[in-house]
C-alpha positions as CSV (number, residue, x, y, z in Angstrom):
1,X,-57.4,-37.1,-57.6
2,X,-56.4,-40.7,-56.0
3,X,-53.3,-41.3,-54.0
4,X,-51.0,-43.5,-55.2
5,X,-51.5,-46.8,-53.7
6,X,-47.9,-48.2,-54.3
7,X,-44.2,-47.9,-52.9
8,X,-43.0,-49.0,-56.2
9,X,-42.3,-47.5,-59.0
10,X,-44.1,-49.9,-61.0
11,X,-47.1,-49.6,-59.3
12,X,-47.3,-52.6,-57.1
13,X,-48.2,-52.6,-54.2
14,X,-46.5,-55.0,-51.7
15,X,-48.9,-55.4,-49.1
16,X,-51.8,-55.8,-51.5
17,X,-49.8,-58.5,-53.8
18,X,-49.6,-60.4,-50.4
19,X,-53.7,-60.3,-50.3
20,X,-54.2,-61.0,-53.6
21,X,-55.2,-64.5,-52.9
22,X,-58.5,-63.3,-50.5
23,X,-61.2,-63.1,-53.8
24,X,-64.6,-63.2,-54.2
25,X,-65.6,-67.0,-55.2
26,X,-66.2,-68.1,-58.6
27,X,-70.4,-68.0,-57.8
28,X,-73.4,-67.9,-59.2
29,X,-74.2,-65.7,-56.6
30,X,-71.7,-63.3,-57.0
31,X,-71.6,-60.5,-59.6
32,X,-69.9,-61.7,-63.0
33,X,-67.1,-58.7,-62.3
34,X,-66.2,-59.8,-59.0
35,X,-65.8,-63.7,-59.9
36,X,-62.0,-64.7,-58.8
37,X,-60.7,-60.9,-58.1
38,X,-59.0,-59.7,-55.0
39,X,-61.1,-58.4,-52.0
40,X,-58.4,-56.6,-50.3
41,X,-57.7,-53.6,-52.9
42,X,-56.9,-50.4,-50.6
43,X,-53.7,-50.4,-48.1
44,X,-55.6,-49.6,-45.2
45,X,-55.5,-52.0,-42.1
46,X,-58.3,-50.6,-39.3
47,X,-56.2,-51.1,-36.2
48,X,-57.0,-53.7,-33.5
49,X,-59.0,-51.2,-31.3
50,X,-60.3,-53.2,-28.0
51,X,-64.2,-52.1,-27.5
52,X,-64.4,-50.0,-30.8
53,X,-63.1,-53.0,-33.5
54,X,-66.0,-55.1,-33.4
55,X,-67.7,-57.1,-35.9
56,X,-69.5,-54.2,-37.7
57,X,-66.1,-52.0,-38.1
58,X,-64.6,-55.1,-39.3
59,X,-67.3,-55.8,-42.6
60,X,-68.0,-51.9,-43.1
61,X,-63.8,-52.1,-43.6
62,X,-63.7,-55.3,-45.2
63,X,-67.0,-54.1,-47.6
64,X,-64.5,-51.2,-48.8
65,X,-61.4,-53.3,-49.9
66,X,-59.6,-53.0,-46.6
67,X,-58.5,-55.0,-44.4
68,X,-60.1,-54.9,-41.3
69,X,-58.8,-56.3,-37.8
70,X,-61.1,-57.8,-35.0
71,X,-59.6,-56.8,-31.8
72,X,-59.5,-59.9,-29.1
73,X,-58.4,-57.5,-26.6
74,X,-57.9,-58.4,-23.5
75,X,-60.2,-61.9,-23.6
76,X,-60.9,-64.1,-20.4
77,X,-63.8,-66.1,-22.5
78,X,-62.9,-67.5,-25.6
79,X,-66.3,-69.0,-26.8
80,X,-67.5,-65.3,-26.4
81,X,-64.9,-64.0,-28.6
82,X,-65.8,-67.1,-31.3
83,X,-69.4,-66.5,-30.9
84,X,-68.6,-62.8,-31.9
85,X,-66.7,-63.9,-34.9
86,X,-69.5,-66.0,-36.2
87,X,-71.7,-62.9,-36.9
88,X,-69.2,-61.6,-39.5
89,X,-69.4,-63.8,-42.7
90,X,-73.8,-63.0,-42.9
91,X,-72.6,-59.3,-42.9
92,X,-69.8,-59.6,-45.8
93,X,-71.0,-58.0,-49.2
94,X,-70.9,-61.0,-51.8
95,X,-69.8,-63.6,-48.8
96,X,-69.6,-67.3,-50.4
97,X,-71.5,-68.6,-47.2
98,X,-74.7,-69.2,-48.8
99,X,-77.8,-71.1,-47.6
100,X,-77.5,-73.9,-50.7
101,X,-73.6,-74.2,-49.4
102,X,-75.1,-74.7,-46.3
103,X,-77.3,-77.6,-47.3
104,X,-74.6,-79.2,-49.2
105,X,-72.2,-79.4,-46.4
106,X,-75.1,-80.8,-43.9
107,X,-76.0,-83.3,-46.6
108,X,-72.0,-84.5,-47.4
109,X,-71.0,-88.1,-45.6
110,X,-68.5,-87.0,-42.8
111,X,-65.8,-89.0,-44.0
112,X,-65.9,-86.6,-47.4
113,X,-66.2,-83.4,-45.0
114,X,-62.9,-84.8,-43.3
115,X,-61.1,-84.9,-46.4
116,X,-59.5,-82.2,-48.6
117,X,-56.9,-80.5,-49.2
118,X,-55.3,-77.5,-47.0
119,X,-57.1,-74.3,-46.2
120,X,-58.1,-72.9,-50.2
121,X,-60.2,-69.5,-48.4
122,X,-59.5,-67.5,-46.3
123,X,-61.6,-64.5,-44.6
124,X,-61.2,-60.9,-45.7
125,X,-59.9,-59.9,-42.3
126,X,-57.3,-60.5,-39.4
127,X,-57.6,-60.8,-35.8
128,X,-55.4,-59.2,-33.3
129,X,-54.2,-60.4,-30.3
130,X,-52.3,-59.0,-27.6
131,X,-48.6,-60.8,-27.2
132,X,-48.2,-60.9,-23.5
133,X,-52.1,-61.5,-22.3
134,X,-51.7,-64.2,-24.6
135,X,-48.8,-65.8,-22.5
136,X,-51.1,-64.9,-19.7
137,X,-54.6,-66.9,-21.4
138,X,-52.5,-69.7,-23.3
139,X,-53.0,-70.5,-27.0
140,X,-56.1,-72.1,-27.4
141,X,-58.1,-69.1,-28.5
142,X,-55.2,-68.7,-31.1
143,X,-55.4,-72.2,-32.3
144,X,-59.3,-72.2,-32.3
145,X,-59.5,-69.2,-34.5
146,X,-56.4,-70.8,-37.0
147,X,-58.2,-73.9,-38.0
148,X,-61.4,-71.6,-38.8
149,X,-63.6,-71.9,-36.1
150,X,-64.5,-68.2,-36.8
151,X,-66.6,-69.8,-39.9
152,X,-70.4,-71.2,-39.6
153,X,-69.0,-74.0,-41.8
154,X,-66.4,-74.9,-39.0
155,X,-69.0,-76.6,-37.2
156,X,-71.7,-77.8,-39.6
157,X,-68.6,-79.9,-40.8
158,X,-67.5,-78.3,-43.9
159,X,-64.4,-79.8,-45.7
160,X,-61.0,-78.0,-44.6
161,X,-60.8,-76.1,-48.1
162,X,-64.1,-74.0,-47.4
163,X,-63.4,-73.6,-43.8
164,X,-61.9,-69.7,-44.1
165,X,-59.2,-69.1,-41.2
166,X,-58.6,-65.4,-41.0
167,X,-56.9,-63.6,-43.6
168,X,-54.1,-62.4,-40.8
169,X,-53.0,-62.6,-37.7
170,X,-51.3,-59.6,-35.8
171,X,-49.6,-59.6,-32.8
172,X,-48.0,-56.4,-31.1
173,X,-46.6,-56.1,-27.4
174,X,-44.4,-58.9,-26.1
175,X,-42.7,-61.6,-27.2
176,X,-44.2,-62.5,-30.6
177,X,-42.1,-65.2,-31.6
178,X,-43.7,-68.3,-29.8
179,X,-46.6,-67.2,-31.4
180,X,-45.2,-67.3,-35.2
181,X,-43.7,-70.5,-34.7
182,X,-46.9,-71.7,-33.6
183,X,-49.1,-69.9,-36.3
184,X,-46.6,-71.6,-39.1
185,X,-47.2,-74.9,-37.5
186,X,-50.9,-75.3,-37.0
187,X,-52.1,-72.3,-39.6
188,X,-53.3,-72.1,-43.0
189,X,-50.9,-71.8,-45.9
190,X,-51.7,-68.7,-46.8
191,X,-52.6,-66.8,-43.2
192,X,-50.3,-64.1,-42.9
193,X,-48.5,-62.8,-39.6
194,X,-48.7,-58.7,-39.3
195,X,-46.4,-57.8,-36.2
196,X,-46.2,-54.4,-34.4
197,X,-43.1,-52.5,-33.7
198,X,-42.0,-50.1,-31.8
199,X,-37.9,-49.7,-32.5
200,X,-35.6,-50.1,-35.0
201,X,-34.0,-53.3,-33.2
202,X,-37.5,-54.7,-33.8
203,X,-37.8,-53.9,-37.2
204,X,-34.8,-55.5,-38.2
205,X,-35.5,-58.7,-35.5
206,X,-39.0,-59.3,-37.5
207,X,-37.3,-58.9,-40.4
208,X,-35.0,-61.6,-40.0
209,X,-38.1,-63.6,-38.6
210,X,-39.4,-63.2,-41.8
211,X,-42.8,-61.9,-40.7
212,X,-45.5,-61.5,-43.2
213,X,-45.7,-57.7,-42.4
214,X,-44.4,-54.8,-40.1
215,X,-46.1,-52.1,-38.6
216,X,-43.8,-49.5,-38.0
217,X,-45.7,-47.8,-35.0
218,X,-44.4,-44.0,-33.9
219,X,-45.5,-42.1,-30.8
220,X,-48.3,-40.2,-32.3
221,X,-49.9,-43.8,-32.1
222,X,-52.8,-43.9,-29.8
223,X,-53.7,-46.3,-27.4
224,X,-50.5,-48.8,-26.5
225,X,-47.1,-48.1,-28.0
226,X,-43.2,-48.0,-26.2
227,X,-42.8,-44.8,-24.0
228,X,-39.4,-44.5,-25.6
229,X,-40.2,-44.2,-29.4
230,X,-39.5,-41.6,-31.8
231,X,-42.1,-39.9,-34.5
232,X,-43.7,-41.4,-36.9
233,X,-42.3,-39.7,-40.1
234,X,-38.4,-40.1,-38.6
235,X,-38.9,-43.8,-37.8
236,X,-40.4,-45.0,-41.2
237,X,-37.6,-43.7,-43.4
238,X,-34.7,-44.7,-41.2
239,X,-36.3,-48.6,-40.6
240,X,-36.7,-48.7,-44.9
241,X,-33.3,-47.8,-45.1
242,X,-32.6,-50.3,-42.1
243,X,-34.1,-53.1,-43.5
244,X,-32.8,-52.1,-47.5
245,X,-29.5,-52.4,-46.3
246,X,-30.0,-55.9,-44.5
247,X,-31.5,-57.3,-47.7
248,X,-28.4,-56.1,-49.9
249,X,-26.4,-57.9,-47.1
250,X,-28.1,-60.8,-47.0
251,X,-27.8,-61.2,-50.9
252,X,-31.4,-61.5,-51.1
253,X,-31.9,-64.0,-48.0
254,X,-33.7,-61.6,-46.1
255,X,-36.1,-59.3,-48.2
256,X,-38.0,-56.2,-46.8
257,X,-41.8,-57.5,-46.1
258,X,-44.6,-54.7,-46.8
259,X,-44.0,-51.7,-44.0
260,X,-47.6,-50.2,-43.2
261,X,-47.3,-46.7,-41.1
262,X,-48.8,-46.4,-37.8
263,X,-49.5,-43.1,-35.7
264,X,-51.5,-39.9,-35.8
265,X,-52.3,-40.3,-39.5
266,X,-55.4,-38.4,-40.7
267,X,-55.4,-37.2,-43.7
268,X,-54.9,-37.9,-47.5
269,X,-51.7,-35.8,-47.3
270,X,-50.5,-38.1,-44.3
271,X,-51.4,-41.1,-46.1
272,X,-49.7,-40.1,-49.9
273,X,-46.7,-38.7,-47.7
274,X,-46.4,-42.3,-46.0
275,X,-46.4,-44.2,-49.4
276,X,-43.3,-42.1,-50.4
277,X,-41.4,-42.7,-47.5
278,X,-41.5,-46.2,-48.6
279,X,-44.6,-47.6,-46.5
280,X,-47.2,-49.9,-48.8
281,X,-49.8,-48.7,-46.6
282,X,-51.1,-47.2,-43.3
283,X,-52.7,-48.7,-40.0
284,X,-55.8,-46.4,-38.8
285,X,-57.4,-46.1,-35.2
286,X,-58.5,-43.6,-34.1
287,X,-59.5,-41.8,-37.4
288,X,-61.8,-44.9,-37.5
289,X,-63.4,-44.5,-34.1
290,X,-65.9,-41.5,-34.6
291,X,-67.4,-43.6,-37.7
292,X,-70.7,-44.9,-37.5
293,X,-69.8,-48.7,-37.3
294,X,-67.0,-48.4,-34.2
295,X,-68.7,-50.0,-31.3
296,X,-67.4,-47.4,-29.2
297,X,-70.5,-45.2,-27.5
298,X,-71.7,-42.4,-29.4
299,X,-71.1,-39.4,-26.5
300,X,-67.4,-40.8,-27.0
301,X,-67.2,-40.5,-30.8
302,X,-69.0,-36.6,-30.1
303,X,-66.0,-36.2,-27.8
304,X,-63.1,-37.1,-30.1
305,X,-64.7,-34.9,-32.8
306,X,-64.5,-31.5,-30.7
307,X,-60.6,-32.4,-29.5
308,X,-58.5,-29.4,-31.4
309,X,-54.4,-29.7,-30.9
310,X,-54.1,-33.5,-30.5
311,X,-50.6,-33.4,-29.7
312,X,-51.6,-31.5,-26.0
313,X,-54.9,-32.9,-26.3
314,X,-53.5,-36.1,-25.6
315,X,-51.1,-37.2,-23.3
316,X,-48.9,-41.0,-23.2
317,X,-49.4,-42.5,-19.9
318,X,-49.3,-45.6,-17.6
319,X,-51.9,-45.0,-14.8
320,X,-55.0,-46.5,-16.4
321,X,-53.3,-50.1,-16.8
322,X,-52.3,-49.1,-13.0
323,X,-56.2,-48.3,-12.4
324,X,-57.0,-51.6,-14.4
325,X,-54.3,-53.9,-12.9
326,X,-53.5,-54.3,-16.4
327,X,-49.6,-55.9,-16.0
328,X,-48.5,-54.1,-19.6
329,X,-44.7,-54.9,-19.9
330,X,-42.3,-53.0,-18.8
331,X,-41.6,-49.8,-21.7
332,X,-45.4,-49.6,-22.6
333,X,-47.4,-47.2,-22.5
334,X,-50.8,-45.6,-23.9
335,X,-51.9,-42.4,-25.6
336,X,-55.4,-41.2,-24.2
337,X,-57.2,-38.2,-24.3
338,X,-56.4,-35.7,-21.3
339,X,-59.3,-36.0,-18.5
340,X,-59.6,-35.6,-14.9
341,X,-57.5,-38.7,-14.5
342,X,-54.5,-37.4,-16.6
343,X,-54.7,-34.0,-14.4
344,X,-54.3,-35.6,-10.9
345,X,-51.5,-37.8,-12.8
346,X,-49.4,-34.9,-13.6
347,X,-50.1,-33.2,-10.4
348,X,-49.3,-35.9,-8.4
349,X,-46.0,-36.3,-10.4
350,X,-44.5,-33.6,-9.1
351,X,-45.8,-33.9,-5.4
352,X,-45.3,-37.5,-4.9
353,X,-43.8,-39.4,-7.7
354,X,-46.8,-41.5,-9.5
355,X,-45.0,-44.9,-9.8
356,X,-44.6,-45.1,-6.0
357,X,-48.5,-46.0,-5.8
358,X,-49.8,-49.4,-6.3
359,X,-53.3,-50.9,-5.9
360,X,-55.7,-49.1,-4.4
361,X,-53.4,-46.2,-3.4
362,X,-54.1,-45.6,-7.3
363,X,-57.7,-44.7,-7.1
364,X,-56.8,-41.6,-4.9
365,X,-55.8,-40.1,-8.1
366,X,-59.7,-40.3,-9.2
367,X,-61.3,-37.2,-8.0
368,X,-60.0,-33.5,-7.1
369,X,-60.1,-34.0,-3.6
370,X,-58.3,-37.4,-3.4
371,X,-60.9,-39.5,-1.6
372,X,-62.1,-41.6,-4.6
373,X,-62.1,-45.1,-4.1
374,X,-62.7,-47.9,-6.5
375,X,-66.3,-47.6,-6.3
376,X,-66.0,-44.6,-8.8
377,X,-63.6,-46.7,-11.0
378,X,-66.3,-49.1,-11.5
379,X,-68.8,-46.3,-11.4
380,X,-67.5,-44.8,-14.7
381,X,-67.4,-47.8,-16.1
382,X,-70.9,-48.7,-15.7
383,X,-71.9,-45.2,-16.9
384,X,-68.8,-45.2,-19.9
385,X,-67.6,-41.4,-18.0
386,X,-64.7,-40.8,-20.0
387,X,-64.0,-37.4,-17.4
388,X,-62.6,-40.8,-15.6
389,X,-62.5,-43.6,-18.3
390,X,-59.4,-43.9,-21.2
391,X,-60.3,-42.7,-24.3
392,X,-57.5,-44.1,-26.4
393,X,-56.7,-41.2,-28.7
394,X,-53.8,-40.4,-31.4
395,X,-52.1,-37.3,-32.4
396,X,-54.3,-37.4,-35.8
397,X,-57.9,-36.6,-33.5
398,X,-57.8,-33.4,-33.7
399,X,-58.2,-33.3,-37.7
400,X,-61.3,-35.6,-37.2
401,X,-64.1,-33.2,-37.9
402,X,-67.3,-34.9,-38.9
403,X,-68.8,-38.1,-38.5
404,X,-69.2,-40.3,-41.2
405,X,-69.0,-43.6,-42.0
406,X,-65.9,-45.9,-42.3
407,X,-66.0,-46.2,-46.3
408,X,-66.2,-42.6,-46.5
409,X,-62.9,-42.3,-44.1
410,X,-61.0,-44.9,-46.2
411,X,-62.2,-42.5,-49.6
412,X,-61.0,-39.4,-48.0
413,X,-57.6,-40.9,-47.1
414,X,-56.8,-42.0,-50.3
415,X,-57.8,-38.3,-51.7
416,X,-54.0,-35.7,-51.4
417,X,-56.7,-33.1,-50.4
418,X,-59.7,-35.2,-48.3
419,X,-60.1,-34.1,-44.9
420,X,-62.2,-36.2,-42.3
């Protein structure tokens, strides 16, 4: 037995209706059943993990009709992250970037590749970027990866309709709304804006933005979220009847965009129980970290699968953007795994108050006796020891069980009784 897919009672399916328009081209080369029909046909987003989302999550996701998010992360090179996003379309099932499209494009007179009309394809993912390292980098990465320089056709000269911009873009942590004024200016028609809250107030702000999509993100979350943010399953009804009630007001003016559900979600029970709450579907990390295409290291995947209890197996915390000089706005925070690091945390919490230390006075909190310098920071790094490193872990870990791959994950999540 499936899951129902849909928040409505005639089964559509908000989020997926606004996806509908990613298909598989009208090819030769594609399978007669395919020609012309949606790509993206499961609710399920794989979250924006930094270090674990990389290109093979994103087509093992995208393969399986979801919809798959690159992770920029925290980027200081943007022709590496571009490079990166090059090597996805060759590994996309049925991919309409063939070798005789190729040929064409190199053989078209420029003046013809320059024409066109706006953006007709898109690709069957997003790409995630986080809000304030943005204000930090500037836009350019942004504006490169809007007019489809994540495409081989970008630069053989391709004609704008069959250079593919990313399906999405989602943006979490800071002050979004620059960035959507911008992405409606200089993106594609039909590229979609996903942003992440945290709080009710936000909810209702991005509704009245008009954002494509919200991510209602609760504290099971791992990885990044508000230190002040309530559970999961009490902040998705009360935001649907937020949002319900400002669309009545509005008489129509501001309608509810597709809610996905974010934090600590596991299971096919989780999932099903989201979908009734009123979410059209779920955002998954960590659940998608011990699968066989995360690029996370495999002794860390081995880890997450023998965590039991992940609500005291994990703890929300501040001290590894201290470690990392990472300047995360005020009210953030992160979920991680408990480890040596977390332990001095707590301990020094009640001798000395953490947030007095700064800098390098940090790095005492490294080792049991106090003497660790940053030499063992960057030791652990080099060596991925996650006794010292942050594994980013939600609530949900501690039903992981088995490794498998990420289509399985997805099949289990749409199954009432599938366990991972």
């Amino acid at each position: 037995m499936k899951a129902a897919v849909s928040a409505g009672s005639n089964g559509y399916n908000a989020f997926l209706g606004l996806f509908k328009h990613i298909t598989y081209k009208n090819s030769l080369s594609i399978p007669p059943v395919l020609r012309n029909t949606p790509r993206i046909t499961k609710p399920i987003v794989s979250a924006p993990m930094n270090g674990w989302a990389g290109p093979k999550l994103v087509s093992a996701v995208a393969n399986h009709g979801g919809l798959p998010i690159y992770a920029i992360g925290y980027f200081t090179n943007p022709d590496a992250i571009v490079k990166d996003l090059l090597t996805i379309p060759s590994t996309i099932a049925h991919d309409d970037h063939s070798k005789e499209e190729e040929s064409a494009v190199a053989a078209a007179p420029v003046q013809q590749q320059q024409q066109g009309r706006p953006h007709q394809r898109y690709m069957p993912y997003a790409v995630g970027f986080v809000t304030f390292w943005l204000d930090r980098q500037g836009p350019e990465l942004l504006l490169r990866i809007l007019r489809g320089e994540g495409d081989p056709k970008f630069s053989k000269g391709a004609a704008l309709e069959e250079v593919r911009p990313p399906a999405a873009i989602w943006l979490s942590f800071g002050n979004y709304r620059p960035y959507l004024d911008l992405i409606r200016h200089h993106g594609a028609p039909e590229t979609r804006v996903i942003v992440q809250v945290q709080t009710l107030e936000e909810a209702i702000e991005a509704q009245k933005n008009k954002v494509d999509v919200i991510v209602l993100q609760g504290t099971e979350s791992g990885g990044h979220g508000a230190q002040r943010v309530v559970p999961l399953f009490t902040f998705l009804p009360e935001a649907v009847q937020a949002l319900k009630d400002n669309a009545e007001a509005s008489g129509g003016q501001l309608p509810i965009p597709p809610l996905l559900a974010a934090g600590g979600i596991s299971t096919g029970k989780q999932f099903l129980t989201t979908t009734i709450l009123g979410a059209s579907g779920v955002v998954i990390g960590t659940g998608f970290m011990p699968t066989v295409e995360s690029a996370g290291p495999q002794h860390a995947k081995e880890r997450l699968l023998k965590i039991q209890d992940g609500g005291v197996s994990t703890v929300r915390t501040r001290i590894f953007d201290e470690l990392r000089e990472f300047d995360y706005p005020i009210g953030f925070d992160g979920r991680v795994v408990r480890n040596l690091v977390t332990e001095r945390e707590e301990e020094d919490q009640r001798k000395l108050g953490l947030y007095e230390q700064t800098g390098e006075d940090s790095f005492k909190l490294l080792k049991e006796d106090r003497s660790g310098t940053k030499a063992d920071w960057v030791r652990a790094t080099q060596e991925q020891d996650f006794d010292l490193l942050p594994l980013w872990s939600g609530t949900g870990v501690g039903m992981l069980t088995k490794q498998g791959t990420a289509a399985e994950f997805m099949d289990q999540l749409l199954d009432p009784n599938g366990r991972p």
